[in-house]
Each structure stands twice: as structure tokens, then as C-alpha cells.
N, C-alpha and C positions, 0 to 999 in steps of 0.2 A: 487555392486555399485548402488546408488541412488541419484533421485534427489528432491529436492524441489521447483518450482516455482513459482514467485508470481510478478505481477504489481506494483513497489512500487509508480511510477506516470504514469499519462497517458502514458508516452512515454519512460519509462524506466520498462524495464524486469529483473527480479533479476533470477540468480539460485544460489542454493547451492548444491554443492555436498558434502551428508553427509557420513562424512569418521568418525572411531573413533571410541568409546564405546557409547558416548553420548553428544547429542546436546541440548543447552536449549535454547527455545524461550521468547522471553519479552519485555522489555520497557528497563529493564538496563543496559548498555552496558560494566560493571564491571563485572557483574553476566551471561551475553548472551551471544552466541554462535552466533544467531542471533538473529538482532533487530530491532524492530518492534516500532516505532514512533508512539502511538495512544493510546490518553488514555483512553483509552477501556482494552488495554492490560494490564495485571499485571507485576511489576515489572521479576517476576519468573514469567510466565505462564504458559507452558508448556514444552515435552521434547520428544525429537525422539531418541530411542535407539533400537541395534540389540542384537537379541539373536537368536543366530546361522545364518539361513539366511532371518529370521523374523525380521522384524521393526514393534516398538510397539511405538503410542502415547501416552504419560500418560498424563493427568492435573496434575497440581501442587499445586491447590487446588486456584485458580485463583478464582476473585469474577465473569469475567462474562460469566465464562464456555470456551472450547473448544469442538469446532464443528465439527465431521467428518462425513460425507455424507446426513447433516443434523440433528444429531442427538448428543443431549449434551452426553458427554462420560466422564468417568473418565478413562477409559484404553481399548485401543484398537488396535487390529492387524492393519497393514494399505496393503493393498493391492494397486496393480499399478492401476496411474490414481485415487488414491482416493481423493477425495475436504475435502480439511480442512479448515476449518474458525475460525479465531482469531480477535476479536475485528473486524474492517471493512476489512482486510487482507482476502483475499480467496489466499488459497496456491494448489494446486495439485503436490500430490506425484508421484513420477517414479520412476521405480525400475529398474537397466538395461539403453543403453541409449535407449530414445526415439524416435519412428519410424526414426531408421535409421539418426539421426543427433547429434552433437555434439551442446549441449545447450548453448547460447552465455551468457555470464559472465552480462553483460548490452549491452542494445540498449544507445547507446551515445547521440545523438541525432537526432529525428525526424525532418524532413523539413517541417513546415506547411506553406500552401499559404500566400501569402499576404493578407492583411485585405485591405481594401478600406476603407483609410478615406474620411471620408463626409466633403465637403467643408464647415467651419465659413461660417455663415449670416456676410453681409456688416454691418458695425459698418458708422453709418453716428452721425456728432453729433448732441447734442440736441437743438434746437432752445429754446432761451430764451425768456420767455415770457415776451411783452411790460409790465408794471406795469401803469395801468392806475393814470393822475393824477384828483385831484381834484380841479378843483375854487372854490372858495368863495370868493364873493366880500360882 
């Protein structure tokens, strides 16, 4: 069992548990397994598959590379806790669950403080200005 992690907004956690032969990551939601809103990502991007009890990233020949532990890859092992980065996406792999907890599906939503609005300036209106006249005699 494995998982993948990732922040899809400040306040929202995604995991996936990748079950299967094979998962592909992207932009297309016809063609993806999961997906990745950013177009940075290629439609195909990349792809998480097991062989035997190995998980392997491949690129899919994406234009602007896939990222694992820093370092552009065309195919690689992924070892637990590895950082993958896709387009502005940083994902972290886990293999097994992780330290002892069951990974939550999504954070729903986060309770942020109140803002303090700042009181409007007083609106006064504007005096009209006299229009001087003129005499002429």
C-alpha cells in the first residue's frame, strides 16, 4: 500500500492511495488518474506504477519535466517519503501507512480569524463654491 500527498490549496490536503497497475498524473481529467489543475502540467504528464513491490515514476515525455528529489527524471524508483514535483504541485510519496496514522481523504475546511475591517473615512459633503459676480456699470 502507498500513498501520495499533496496541498491542493492552502487549506485543503489531498491523499491518494495508489492501488492498481497504474496511475497517471496531468491536466486531463478524461486521460488522469489524478489531476492536477496547473498549466505547468501536461495533459499526460506523468505515471506511478508497481512492479512487484517497487513503485516506479516514469515521465511521459511532458514539456516541463517531472521532479523527484530535485532532479529532472525520465524514470525512477521512488523510495518512501520521496518529493515529487510537478508543474507548482510538490507531492510526497509513502509507502506503507505513514507514522502510524491513517491519511485524511481532505481537510474540509480550515477556520481562519476574523479580519478587522477598518472603519470608511466620514463622507461630509462638498461645499459649493459662491460663483463670484460681476458689475459693470
Amino acid at each position: 500500500m502507498a500513498y501520495l500527498f499533496w496541498r491542493k490549496t492552502e487549506t485543503e490536503l489531498v491523499s491518494f492511495l495508489l492501488t492498481g497497475k497504474e496511475k497517471i498524473i496531468g491536466r486531463d481529467p478524461a486521460q488522469c488518474d489524478i489531476v492536477l489543475e496547473d498549466p505547468r502540467v501536461s495533459r499526460k504528464h506523468c505515471s506511478i506504477f508497481k512492479v512487484n513491490s517497487t513503485y516506479i515514476l516514469q515521465d511521459l515525455g511532458s514539456r516541463n519535466g517531472t521532479i523527484l528529489e530535485r532532479e529532472k527524471i525520465s524514470r525512477a524508483t521512488l523510495v518512501d517519503k520521496a518529493v515529487i514535483k510537478i508543474g507548482k504541485t510538490v507531492m510526497e510519496f509513502r509507502k506503507g501507512r505513514p507514522d502510524g496514522y491513517s491519511p485524511p481523504a481532505r481537510v474540509k475546511k480550515t477556520v481562519k480569524p476574523p479580519v478587522e475591517k477598518k472603519p470608511e473615512p466620514k463622507k461630509y459633503p462638498l461645499k459649493k463654491k459662491r460663483s463670484k459676480t460681476s458689475k459693470t456699470s
